[in-house]
C-alpha positions, 0 to 999 in steps of 0.5 A: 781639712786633712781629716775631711779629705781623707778617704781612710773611712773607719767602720766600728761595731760594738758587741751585745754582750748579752748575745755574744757570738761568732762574727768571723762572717763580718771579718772580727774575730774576737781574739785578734781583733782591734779593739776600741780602746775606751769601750769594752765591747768595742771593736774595728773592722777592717772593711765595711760589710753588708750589715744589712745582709748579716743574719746576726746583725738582725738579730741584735748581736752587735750594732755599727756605732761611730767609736768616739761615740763609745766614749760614753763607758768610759765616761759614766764608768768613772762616775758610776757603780754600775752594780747598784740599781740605777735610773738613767734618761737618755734624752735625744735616743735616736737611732738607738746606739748610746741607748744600746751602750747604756743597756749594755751597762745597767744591770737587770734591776735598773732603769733605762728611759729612752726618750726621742721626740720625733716620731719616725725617729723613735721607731727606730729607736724602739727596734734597735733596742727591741733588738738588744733583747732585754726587759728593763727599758722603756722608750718615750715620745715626748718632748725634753720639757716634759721631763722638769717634770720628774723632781730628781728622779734620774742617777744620770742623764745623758744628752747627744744633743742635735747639733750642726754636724760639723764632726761628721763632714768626712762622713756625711760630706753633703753635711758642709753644705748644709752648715752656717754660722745661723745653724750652730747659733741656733743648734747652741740656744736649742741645746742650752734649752735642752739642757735646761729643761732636763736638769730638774729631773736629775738627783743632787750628785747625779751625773750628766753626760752632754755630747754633741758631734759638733766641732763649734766651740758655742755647741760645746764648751760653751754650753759646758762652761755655762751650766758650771757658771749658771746651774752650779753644775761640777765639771768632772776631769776624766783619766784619758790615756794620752796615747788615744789621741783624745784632746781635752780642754778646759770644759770637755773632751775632742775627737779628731779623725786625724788624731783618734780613730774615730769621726769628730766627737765631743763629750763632758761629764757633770755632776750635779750640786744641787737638789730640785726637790722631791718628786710628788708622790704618785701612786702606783696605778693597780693593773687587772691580774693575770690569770693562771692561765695566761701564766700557763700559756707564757710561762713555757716560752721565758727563762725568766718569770720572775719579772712582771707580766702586765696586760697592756691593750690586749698584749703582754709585756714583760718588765723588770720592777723598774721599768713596770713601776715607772709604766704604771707612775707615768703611763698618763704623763708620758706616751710610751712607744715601748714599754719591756719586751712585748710577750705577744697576745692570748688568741683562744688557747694560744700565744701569739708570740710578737717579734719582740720574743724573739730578739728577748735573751731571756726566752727559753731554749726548750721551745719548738726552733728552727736553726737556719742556715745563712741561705734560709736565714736570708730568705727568711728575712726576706720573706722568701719561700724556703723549705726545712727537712727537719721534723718540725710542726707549728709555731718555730722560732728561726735561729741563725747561730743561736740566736732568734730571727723571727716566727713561723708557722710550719705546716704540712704543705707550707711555711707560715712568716710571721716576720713583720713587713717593716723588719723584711729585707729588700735588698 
């Protein structure tokens, strides 16, 4: 109740290490700054600000994520090399922040599959990754079962299960009043089925992340103790710093607001002892050429060319080998919300580049760009007229700080937005 009561609300944000910045406009800076002791990238702020109004928040340079949440580095890093090629699922992604950690970590020859079953969910999803500006991520709409599918596909599985969410009430105190004995009996056999619906599709010594922001012994260790008991799976101890304040028990770890600075959080890490066979050999579906010509229109606006460019209902995509491989394998098993960084569209003998371009770190600096200040970033963004004195026709990237915002069209007498109405800001 302590924890509950307390109105010392903590504000952490993690850092895209692939857009890297100055944050002093939202108080951090990175020299000084408090960091979260088990994650790299990070950091506490001392006060909330208005993530919204922040260009850079925009731009995906770093998202606002719970700090026992950042847990998950540290967990995987004790039981992964993050050098070699991995495969990984996150199973329950929504909104996006361990999703956004896990591609923080993969290098670019790995695979991130990014799954939420909600619709409305998993559009969110699409954008917050859309964000973090990389091409070896796909995301999916489909339900959990559906995975059994792929024998042993997967390195590491992670699973942020739903939950009662007893560990956010100081949080989210409307939460107290939506919790019961039934919700957490209900949420655990969810959860178990969850978890066992997923386990086929992760390799022999493959590891699973399971987590939940439950307090409730029957979501967490006991679901833990059960898939070592029932599915031969090998709970793994973790070196946990004694002065994080972090509890562990016998079947995973707990934050506590009123021990860590963080809100309540579990998390366990397995290893998986067994083999559920082979996957079925599917071929790789051959896909129409892209032409030279499409290569001449594109090619100006990348940095990196050496990945695959696929043709998909009429727009480009780039992926990594990866994540185009698991396109063309799967594309009619799975429904794909996001598949890569979507290039854009050919209209005549243009590119039409899509507002992913310009959240992808990979595009190239040479092309026409706009660096706005704060005022002009926001109306921007707001779908605002704005002006430039700069001498700039046609297609321009908008930058604040280097970083891409969105596309327009400059014109002699008018500015062209192309910043779609779902990303506009109303506030």
């Amino acid at each position: 109740m302590q924890a509950h009561s307390d109105e010392n609300k903590i504000t952490s944000i993690r850092v895209n290490p692939f857009k890297k910045t100055d944050l002093t406009g939202i108080g951090l800076d990175l020299k000084r700054a408090n960091r979260v002791k088990w994650n790299t990238e990070g950091y506490y702020l001392d006060t909330r600000p208005s993530f919204t109004l922040d260009p850079l928040f925009q731009a995906g340079c770093y998202y606002p994520q719970e700090a026992g949440s950042m847990f998950l580095e540290f967990a995987l890093k004790e039981c992964l090399d993050f050098s070699d090629s991995l495969k990984v699922l996150d199973v329950c992604a929504a909104p996006g922040g361990k999703s956004t950690l896990l591609n923080s970590l993969l290098n670019e020859k790995s695979l991130l599959v990014a799954n939420e079953i909600i619709k409305s969910r998993a559009d969110v999803l699409v954008q917050n990754l859309s964000k973090w500006g990389t091409c070896n991520t796909v995301v999916t709409n489909n339900d959990p079962q559906r995975f059994s599918e792929l024998r042993s596909f997967f390195d590491a599985v992670v699973i942020d299960a739903p939950c009662s969410g007893s560990g956010l009430f100081r949080k989210q105190p409307e939460a107290i009043h939506e919790w019961s004995e039934d919700h957490v009996n209900a949420c655990s056999i969810r959860q178990q089925a969850i978890v066992t619906d997923i386990l086929p599709s992760l390799k022999e010594n493959g590891i699973l992340v399971y987590s939940t922001c439950s307090y409730s012994v029957a979501e967490n260790e006991e679901v833990v103790e059960k898939l070592v008991k029932d599915w031969d799976m090998e709970y793994i101890p973790l070196p946990v710093e004694k002065e994080w304040g972090v509890v562990e028990t016998p079947h995973g770890y707990r934050f506590y607001p009123h021990l860590t600075k963080s809100e309540g959080f579990f998390c366990a890490v397995l290893r998986k002892k067994n083999n559920s066979g082979l996957l079925p050999t599917q071929k790789r579906k051959q896909r129409a050429g892209i032409t030279k010509t499409d290569l001449t229109l594109i090619e100006p606006f990348l940095t990196i060319t050496k990945e695959n460019i696929v043709k998909k209902n009429e727009r480009f995509h780039l992926l990594s080998p990866e994540a185009s491989s698991f396109l063309s394998v799967f594309e009619k098993q799975f429904y794909f919300k996001k598949a890569g960084v979507v290039i854009g569209e050919i209209k005549g003998k243009d590119l039409v580049p899509n507002q992913e371009l310009a959240w992808f770190y990979g595009l190239s600096k040479e092309i026409n760009y706009l660096e706005a200040d704060r005022e002009t970033a926001l109306k921007f963004l707001r779908k605002e007229t704005f002006q430039t004195s700069e001498n700039i026709k046609g297609l321009t990237l908008i930058r604040y700080r280097e970083q891409g915002l969105g596309w327009a069209k400059i014109l002699p007498n008018r500015i062209n937005n192309y910043l779609p109405n779902e990303l506009r800001i109303l506030k």
